[in-house]
C-alpha positions in Angstrom: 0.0 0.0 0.0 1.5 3.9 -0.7 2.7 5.7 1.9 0.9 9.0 1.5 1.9 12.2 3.7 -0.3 15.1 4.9 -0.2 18.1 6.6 -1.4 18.0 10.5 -3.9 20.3 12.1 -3.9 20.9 16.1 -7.8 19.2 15.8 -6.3 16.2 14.5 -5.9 14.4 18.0 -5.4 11.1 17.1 -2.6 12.1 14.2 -0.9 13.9 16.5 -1.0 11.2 19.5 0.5 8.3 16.7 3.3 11.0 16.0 4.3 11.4 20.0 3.7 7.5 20.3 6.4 7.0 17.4 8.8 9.7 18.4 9.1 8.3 22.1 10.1 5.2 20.8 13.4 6.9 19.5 13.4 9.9 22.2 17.4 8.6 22.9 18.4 9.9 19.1 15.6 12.3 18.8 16.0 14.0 21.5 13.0 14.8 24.5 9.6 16.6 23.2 6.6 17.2 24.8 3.0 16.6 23.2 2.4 20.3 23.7 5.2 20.8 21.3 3.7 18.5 18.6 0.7 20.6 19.3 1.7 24.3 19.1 4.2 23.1 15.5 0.7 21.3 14.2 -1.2 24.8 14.7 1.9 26.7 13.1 2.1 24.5 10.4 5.1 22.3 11.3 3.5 18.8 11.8 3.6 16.1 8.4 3.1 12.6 8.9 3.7 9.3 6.8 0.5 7.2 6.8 -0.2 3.6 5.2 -2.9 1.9 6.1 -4.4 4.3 8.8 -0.9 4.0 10.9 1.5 6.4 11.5 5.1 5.2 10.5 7.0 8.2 9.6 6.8 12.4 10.3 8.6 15.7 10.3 8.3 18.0 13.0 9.6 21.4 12.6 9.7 25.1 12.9 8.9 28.4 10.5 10.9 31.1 12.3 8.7 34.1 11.6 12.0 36.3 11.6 14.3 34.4 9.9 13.5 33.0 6.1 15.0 28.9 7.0 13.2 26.0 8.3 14.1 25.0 11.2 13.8 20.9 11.4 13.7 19.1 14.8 12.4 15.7 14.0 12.7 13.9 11.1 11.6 10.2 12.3 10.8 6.8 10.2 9.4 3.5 12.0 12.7 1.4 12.1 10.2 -1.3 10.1 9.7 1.0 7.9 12.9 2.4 6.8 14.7 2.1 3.2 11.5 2.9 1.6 12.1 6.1 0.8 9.9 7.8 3.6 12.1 10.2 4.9 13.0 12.0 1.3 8.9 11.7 0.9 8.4 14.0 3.8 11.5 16.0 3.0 10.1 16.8 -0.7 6.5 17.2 1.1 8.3 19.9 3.3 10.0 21.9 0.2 6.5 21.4 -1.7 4.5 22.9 1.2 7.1 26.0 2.2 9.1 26.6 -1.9 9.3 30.4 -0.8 11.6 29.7 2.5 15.4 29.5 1.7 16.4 26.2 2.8 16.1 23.6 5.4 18.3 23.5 8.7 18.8 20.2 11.1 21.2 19.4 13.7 22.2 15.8 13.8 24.6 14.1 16.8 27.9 13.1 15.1 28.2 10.1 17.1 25.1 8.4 15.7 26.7 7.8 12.2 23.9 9.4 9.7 25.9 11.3 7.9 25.1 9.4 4.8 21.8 9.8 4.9 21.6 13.8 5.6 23.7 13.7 2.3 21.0 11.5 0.6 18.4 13.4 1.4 20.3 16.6 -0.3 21.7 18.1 2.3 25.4 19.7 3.2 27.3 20.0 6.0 27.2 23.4 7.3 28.9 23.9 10.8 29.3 21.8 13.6 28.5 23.2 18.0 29.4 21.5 21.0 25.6 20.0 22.8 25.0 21.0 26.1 23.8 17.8 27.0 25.6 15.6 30.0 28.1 14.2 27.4 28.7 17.7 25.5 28.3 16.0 21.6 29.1 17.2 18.9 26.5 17.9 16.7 27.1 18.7 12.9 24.8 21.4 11.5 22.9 20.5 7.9 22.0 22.7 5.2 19.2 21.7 2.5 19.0 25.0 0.5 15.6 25.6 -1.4 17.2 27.1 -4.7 16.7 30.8 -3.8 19.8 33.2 -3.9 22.5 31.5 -1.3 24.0 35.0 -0.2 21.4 35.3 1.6 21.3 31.7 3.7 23.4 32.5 6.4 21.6 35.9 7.6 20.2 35.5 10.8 21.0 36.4 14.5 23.0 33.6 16.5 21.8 35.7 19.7 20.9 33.3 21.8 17.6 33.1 24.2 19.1 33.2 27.8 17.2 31.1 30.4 17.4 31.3 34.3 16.8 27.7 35.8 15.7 26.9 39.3 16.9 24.1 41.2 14.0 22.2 40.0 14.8 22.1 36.0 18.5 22.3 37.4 18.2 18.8 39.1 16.7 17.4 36.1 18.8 18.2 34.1 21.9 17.7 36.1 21.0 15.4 39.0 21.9 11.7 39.8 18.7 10.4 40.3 15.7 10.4 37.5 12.5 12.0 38.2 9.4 11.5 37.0 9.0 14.7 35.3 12.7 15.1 33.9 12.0 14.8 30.7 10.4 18.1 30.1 13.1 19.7 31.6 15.6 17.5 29.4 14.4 18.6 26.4 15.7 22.5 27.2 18.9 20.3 25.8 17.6 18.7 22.7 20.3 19.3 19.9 17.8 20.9 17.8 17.6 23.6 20.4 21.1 24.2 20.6 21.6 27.3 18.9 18.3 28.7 20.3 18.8 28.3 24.1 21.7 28.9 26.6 21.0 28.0 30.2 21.7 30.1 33.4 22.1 30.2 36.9 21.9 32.9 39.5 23.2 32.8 43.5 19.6 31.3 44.4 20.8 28.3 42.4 24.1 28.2 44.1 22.3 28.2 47.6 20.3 25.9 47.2 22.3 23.3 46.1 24.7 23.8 49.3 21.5 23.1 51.0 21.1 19.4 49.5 22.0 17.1 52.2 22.9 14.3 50.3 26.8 14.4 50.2 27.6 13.0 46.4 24.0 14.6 45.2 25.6 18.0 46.2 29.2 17.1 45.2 28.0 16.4 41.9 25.3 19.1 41.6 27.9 21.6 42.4 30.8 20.2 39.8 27.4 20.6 36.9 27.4 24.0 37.3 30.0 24.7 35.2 27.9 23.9 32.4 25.8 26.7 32.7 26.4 30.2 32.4 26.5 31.7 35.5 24.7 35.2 35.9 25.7 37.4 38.9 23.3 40.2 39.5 24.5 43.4 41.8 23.3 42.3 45.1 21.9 45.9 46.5 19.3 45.9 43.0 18.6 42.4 43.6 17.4 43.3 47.5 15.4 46.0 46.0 13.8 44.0 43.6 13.1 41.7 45.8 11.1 44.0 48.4 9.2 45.7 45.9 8.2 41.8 44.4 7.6 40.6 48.0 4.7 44.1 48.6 3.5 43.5 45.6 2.5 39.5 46.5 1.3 40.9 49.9 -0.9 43.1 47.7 -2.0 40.9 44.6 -2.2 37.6 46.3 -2.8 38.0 50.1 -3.6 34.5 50.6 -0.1 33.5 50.4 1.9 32.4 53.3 5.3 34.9 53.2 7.5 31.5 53.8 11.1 30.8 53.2 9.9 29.0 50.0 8.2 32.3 48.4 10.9 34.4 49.2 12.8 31.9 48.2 11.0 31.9 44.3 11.0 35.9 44.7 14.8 35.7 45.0 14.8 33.3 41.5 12.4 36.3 40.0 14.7 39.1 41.6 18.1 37.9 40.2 16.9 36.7 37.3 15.1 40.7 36.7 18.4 42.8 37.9 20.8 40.5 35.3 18.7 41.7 32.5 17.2 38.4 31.7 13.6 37.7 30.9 12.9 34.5 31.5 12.7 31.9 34.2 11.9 28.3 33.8 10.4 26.7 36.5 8.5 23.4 37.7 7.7 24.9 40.8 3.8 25.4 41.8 4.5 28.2 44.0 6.7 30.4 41.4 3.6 29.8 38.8 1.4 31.5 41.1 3.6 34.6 41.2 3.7 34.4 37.4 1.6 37.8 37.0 4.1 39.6 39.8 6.8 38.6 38.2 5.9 40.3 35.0 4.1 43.4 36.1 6.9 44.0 38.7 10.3 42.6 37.5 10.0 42.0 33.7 10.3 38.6 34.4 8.6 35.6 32.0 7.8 32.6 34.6 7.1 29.8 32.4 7.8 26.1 32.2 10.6 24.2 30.3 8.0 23.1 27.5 6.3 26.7 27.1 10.2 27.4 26.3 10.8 24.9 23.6 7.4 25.7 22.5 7.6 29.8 21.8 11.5 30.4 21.9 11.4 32.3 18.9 9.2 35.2 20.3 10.8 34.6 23.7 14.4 34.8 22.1 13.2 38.0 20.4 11.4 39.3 23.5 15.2 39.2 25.5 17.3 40.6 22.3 15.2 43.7 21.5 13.2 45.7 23.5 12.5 49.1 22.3 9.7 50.1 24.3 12.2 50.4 27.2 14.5 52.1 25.0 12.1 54.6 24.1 11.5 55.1 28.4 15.4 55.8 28.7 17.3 59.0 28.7 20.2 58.4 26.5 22.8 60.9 25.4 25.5 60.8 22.5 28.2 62.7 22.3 31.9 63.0 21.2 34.7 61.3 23.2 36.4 64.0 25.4 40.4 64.1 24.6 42.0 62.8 28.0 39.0 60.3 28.7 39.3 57.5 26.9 40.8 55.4 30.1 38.0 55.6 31.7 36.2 53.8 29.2 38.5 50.8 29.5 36.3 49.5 32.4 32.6 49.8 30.0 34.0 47.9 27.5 35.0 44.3 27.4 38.5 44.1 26.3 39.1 40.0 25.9 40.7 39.3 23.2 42.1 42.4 22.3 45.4 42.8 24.1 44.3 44.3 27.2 43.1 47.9 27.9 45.9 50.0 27.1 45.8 48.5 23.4 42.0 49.9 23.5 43.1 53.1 24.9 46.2 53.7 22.3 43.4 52.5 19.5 41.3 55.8 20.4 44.1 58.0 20.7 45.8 57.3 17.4 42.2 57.8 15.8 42.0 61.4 17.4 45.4 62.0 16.3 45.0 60.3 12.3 44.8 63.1 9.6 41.4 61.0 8.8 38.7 62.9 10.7 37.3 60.0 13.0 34.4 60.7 14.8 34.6 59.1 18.5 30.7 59.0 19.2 29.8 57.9 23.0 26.0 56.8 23.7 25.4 57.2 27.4 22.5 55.9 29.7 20.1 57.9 31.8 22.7 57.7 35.5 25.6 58.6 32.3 27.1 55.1 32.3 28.9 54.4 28.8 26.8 52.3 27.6 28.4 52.0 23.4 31.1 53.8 21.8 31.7 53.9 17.7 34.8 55.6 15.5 33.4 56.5 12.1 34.5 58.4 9.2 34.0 58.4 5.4 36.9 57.5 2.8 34.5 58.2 -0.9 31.8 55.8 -1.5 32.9 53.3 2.2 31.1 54.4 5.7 34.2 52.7 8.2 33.8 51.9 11.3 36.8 51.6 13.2 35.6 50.9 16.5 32.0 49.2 17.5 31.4 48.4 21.3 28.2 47.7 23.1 29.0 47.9 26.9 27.2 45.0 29.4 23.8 46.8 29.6 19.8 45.1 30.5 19.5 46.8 26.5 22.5 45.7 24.9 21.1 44.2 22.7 18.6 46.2 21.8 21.6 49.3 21.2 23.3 47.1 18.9 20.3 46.5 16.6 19.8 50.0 17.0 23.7 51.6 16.4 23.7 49.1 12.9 20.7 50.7 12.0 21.7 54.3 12.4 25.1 53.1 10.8 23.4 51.7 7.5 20.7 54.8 7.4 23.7 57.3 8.3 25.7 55.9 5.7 22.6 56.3 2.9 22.5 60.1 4.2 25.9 60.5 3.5 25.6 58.6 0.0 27.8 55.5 1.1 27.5 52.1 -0.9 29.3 50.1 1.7 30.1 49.8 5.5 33.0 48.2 6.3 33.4 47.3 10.3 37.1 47.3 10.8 37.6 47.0 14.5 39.2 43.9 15.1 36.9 43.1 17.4 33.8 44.2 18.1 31.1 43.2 20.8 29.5 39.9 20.9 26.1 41.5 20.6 27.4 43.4 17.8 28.4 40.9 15.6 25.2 39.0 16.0 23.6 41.8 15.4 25.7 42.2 12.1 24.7 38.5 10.9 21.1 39.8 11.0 21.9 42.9 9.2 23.4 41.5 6.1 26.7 42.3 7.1 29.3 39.4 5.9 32.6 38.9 6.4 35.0 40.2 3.7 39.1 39.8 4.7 38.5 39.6 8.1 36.2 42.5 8.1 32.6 42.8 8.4 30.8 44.7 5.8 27.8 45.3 4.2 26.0 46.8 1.0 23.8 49.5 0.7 21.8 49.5 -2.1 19.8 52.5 -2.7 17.3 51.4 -5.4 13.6 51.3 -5.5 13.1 49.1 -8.5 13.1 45.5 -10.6 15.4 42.9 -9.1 17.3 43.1 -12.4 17.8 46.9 -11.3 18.4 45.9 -7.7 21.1 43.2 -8.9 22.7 45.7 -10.8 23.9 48.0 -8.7 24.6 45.4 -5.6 26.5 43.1 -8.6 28.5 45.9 -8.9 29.5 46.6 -5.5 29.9 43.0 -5.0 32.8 42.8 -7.7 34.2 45.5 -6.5 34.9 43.6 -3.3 35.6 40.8 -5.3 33.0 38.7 -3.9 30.0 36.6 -5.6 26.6 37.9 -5.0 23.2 36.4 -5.7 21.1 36.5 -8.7 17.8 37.9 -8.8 14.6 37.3 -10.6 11.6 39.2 -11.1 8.8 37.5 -9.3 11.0 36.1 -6.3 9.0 34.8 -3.6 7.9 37.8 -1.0 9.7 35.9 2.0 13.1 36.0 -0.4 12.5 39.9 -0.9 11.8 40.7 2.5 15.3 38.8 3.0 17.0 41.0 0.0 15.5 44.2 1.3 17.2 44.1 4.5 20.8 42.5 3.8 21.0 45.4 1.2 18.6 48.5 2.9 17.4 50.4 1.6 16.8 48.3 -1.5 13.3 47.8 -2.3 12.4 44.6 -5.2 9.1 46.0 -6.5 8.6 43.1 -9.1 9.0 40.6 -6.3 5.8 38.8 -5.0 6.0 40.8 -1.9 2.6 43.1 -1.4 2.5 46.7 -0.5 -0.2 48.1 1.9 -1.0 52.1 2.8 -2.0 52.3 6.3 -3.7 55.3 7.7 -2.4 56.2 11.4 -4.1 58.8 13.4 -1.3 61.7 14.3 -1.3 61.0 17.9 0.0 57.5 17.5 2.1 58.9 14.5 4.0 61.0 17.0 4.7 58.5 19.8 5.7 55.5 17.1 7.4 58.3 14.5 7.8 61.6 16.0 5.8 62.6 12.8 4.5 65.2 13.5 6.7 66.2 16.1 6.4 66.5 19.6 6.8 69.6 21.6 9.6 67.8 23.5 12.6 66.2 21.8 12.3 62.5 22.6 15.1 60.8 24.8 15.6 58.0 22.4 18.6 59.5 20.5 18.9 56.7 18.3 15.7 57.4 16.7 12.9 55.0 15.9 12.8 52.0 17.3 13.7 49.0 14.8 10.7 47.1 15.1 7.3 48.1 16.8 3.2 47.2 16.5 0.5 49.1 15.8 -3.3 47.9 16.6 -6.1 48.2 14.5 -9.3 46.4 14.3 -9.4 42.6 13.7 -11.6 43.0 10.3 -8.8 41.4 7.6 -7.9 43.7 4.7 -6.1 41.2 2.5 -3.3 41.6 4.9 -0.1 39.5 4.4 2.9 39.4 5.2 5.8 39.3 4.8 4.8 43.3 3.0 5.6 46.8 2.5 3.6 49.7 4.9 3.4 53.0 3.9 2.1 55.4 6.5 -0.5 57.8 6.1 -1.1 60.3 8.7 -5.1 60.8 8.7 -6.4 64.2 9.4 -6.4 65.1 13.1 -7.0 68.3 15.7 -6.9 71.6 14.1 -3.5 72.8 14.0 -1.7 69.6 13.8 0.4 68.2 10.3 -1.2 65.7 8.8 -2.5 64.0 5.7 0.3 62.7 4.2 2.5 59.8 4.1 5.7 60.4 6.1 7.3 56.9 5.6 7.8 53.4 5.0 8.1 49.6 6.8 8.3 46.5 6.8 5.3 43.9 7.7 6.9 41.3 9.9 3.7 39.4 11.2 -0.1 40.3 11.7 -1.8 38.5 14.5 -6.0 38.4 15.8 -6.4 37.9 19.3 -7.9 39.4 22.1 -6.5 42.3 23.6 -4.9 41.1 26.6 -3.6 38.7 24.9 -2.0 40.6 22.2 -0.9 43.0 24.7 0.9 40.4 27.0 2.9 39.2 23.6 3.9 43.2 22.2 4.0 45.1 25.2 7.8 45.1 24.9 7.4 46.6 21.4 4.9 49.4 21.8 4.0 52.5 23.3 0.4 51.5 23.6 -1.1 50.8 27.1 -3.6 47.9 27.6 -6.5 50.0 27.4 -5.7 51.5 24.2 -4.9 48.1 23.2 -8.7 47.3 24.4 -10.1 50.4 22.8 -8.7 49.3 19.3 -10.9 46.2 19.3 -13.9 46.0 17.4 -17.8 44.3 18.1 -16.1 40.5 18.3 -14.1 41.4 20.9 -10.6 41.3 19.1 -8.3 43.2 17.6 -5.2 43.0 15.2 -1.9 43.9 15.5 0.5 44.8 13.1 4.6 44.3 14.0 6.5 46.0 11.8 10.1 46.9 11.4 13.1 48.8 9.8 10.6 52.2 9.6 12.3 54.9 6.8 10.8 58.4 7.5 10.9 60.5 4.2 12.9 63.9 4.2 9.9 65.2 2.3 6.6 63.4 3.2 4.3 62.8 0.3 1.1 65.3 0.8 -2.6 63.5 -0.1 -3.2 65.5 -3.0 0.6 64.6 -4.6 -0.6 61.2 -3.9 -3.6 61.3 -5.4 -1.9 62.2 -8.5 0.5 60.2 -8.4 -2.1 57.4 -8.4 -4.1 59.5 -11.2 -0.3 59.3 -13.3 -0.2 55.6 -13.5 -3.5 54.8 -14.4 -4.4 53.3 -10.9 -8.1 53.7 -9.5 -8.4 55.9 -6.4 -10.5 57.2 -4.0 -10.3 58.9 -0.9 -12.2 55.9 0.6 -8.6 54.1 0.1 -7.8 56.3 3.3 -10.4 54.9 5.5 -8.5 51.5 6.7 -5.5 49.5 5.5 -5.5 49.4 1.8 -3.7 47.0 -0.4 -2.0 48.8 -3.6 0.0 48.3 -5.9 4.2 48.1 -5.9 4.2 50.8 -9.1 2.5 53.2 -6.8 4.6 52.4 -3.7 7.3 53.1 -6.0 6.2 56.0 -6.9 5.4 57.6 -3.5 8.4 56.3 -1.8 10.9 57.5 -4.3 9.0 60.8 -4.0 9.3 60.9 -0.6 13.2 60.4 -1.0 13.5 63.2 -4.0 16.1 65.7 -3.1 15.2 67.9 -5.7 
């Protein structure tokens, strides 16, 4: 009988319990996965399974990043009875026939199980190889199946990592002697196909706790485990503090609670976890789920169990790297580094690797001396901690960056996402085709940053193109072909009609390029002028704003939950509707990109954006229509036009290519045409 394979929805119960039957027959190759995992990859499309006659024998379980264009496979499992049929490459070519427009396929395979062979008979390359944080620290090789679209492309994504605070629950678990019986969901924090997701911490509480285990070898061995772990150690006087404004707000919020040596001692896990600048705390513990709400609405803190991480580590992992909303609360200031100072930055800046501090020091000087004009910019933090320091200067068409530091900050992150932005839009200002990184070497957060920018490395260096064309991919290719052989490296080849997930890749390795004959929609959004301000500083406020780095990378918007033909991933242009008398509007001031569009209720969508948005929950609420839901729009990589496109220029500009319009187009979100988002945003752009 053939072997047939299908798609899985999350209603399809029994499909679903044959695939978790299967896999934990194999769970000591596989690795450890919960049925709530199964679950949440069904609903996201992830789940395909092999059937002959009505029984499960093969499936593929894996992951569609929404931020990164790869597939990310974590199971790929045949019934030993079964294999040498040919089920595997059946549910690999189902996979490529069901996702064509993603770039390739990525899976992480133990070396020591001997499969190489059939990774490479299913199509796939070698492509990398990291150390498992498993007891036995395997290595596992990295595989690449690539999907045919322009390769430049396949390797730009963060490798930030999603840092994860344990308690001594999930710490035993995973590192004990003796098995319990709910290990396993803690184990599979360590699954190799979570290796380059997930890095595991520990804070003092751990430490404590395990001194407290009375069982000599338990301890002895606890202790010598801890070194596989990163250990996190918080200042102890913000820790305290934390920890008594936690400890009044339980008294507060849930006055039923006993104030015990056990929930101060989940408070302190909440506290430490808060003051190292982490976000999330994995827990088995009853008592620390009941402070779940405190944690957040307190300390920042995401209490949540090992399988709610392997389930959304993707928006958790983005949660931690990039938080703009508390960027936008912050009062930082730039300015140039003072001759005589630059000693004193020796202790904001990690200097491993780099020869010690006085080599950083006599790197800054000689800069101030060069007969290049450098300039030494210094971001501070709202108490005027150094926070990131960069050495720029022109040389003709190159933006160089001599020196690119992010200092060890709750936002670090965040300011490195943010500097490489302002590098790549100060570089367009300036009419600069490429930026070329030079300092040896630059922060950790940084560099993963750079990955996600399109930065790659070029003799040593990391550098990027900047491609400042709003047209056909043939026009796009052009000009980034001939950068690209001026650096004497290969660059990809472009197509008109390219997949919108491949253009939404193209259009931010090489920003500002814009593919207008790809597949990738354009929408016009109207935005009232209040929310314009506090997302744009369109029109502007009365006030400067602190954020000196400007608009936040990524952000949401809510609107009501009626669909529009939204899509994503798309082009936003934003009109400003008409508002109070006096105030600038109609017009579009600028352009983004359409990252993901979600329905929910508003709590709910409020508890997954808040870290991106300026809106409070009851504006979230008031943005929901009669069914009680609402939409929200995340959107990223905002361009504000030096001249913002009035409505009766676009109107004509419409009028010019023949396109219908109306001023009901204005009303909601609208989808149009690329010609005319062409047209507006290259009039928004002209400079004469």
């Amino acid at each position: 009988m053939a072997v047939e394979v299908h798609p899985v929805s999350p209603t399809q119960v029994e499909l679903i319990d044959k695939a978790v039957a299967l896999g934990n027959r194999y769970t000591k190759t596989l690795g450890l996965m919960k049925p709530p995992a199964y679950r949440q990859m069904a609903a996201d499309g992830g789940l395909l399974v092999a059937v002959q006659a009505d029984e499960v024998i093969g499936y593929a379980l894996f992951g569609l990043p929404k931020r990164s264009p790869h597939i990310r496979l974590a199971h790929l499992c045949v019934a030993g009875e079964h294999r040498g049929k040919g089920v595997a490459r059946q549910l690999v070519k189902a996979i490529k026939d069901r996702y064509p427009q993603r770039l390739g396929i990525k899976a992480k395979c133990r070396r020591d199980y001997g499969l190489s062979g059939t990774w490479t008979s299913l199509g796939f390359v070698p492509r990398g190889e990291v150390r498992g944080r498993g007891r036995d620290g395997e290595i596992l090789d990295g595989w690449w199946l690539d999907l045919g679209h322009p390769d430049l492309f396949a390797e730009v994504e963060s490798d930030a990592l999603l840092v994860v605070t344990v308690d001594h629950d999930v710490f035993a678990d995973l590192r004990g002697l003796a098995d319990t019986d709910d290990a396993d969901e803690s184990r599979a924090l360590e699954a190799g196909w979570m290796t380059d997701l997930v890095e595991l911490a520990y804070t003092p509480q751990l430490v404590h706790q395990i001194r407290d285990v009375t069982d000599t070898a338990e301890r002895q061995h606890q202790r010598a485990a801890l070194h596989g772990l990163r250990q996190v150690t918080p200042v102890s006087g913000a820790v305290a503090e934390r920890s008594s404004a936690l400890l009044q707000a339980v008294t507060e919020m849930l006055p039923d609670l006993t104030v015990d040596a056990a929930l101060r001692r989940g408070l302190q896990y909440v506290a430490e976890t808060s003051c190292a600048g982490l976000q999330v705390l994995a827990t088995r513990d009853p008592l620390l789920f009941r402070l779940a709400d405190v944690a957040w609405d307190v300390a920042r803190v995401h209490v949540v169990s090992p399988s709610t991480v392997t389930q959304h580590v993707d928006e958790l992992r983005q949660a931690q790297v990039y938080r703009p909303a508390d960027l936008l609360g912050t009062e930082f200031r730039s300015g140039e580094v003072a001759p005589g100072s630059e000693e004193t930055l020796v202790a904001f800046f990690d200097q491993s690797g780099t020869g010690g501090g006085s080599a950083f020091v006599d790197r800054l000087r000689s800069l101030e001396a060069d007969t290049v004009v450098w300039q030494r910019e210094l971001l501070r933090d709202g108490e005027g901690h150094p926070v990131a320091l960069y050495v720029w200067a022109q040389d003709g068409r190159t933006l160089i960056v001599s020196i690119l530091r992010t200092a060890s900050h709750p936002l670090e992150e965040t300011l490195a996402r943010q500097l490489l932005f302002m590098l790549k839009r100060l570089g367009r200002t300036r009419g600069a085709e490429v930026i070329r990184i030079t300092d040896p070497h630059p922060s950790a957060s940084a560099k993963s940053a750079a990955a996600e920018d399109g930065f790659f490395e070029h003799d040593g260096r990391l550098v990027a193109l900047l491609v400042n064309v709003c047209g056909t991919a043939a026009e796009v290719e052009a000009v980034a072909g001939g950068l690209a052989r001026e650096l004497t490296v290969e660059t990809a080849t472009l197509q008109a009609a390219v997949p919108a997930e491949v253009a939404a890749v193209v259009e931010r390795a090489w920003w500002p390029a814009k593919v207008i004959d790809s597949e990738m929609p354009s929408f016009l959004v109207p935005i009232e002028p209040r929310w314009s301000t506090e997302l744009f500083n369109v029109p502007a406020m009365l006030l400067p704003r602190s954020d000196v780095l400007g608009i936040s990378r990524e952000h949401v918007y809510y609107r009501s939950s009626g669909h529009r033909g939204e899509s994503v991933p798309a082009r936003l242009l934003w009109y400003v509707s008409k508002g109070t008398p006096g105030v600038e509007s109609q017009m579009v001031v600028g352009s983004s990109r359409l990252d993901e569009v979600l329905i929910d209720t508003p709590d709910a969508l409020f508890s997954k954006f808040e870290h991106l948005g300026v809106y409070g929950r009851s504006e979230v609420q008031q943005a929901a229509d009669a069914s009680g839901y609402a939409m929200a729009l995340r959107f990223s990589d905002t361009e504000i036009f030096p001249k913002p496109v009035a409505l009766r220029r676009l109107s004509a500009l419409a009028r010019e290519l023949g396109l219908p319009w109306s001023s009901n187009l204005l009303i909601s979100l609208t989808k149009i045409s690329n010609k005319l988002f062409q047209a507006v945003y290259q009039e928004g752009h002209r400079t004469t």
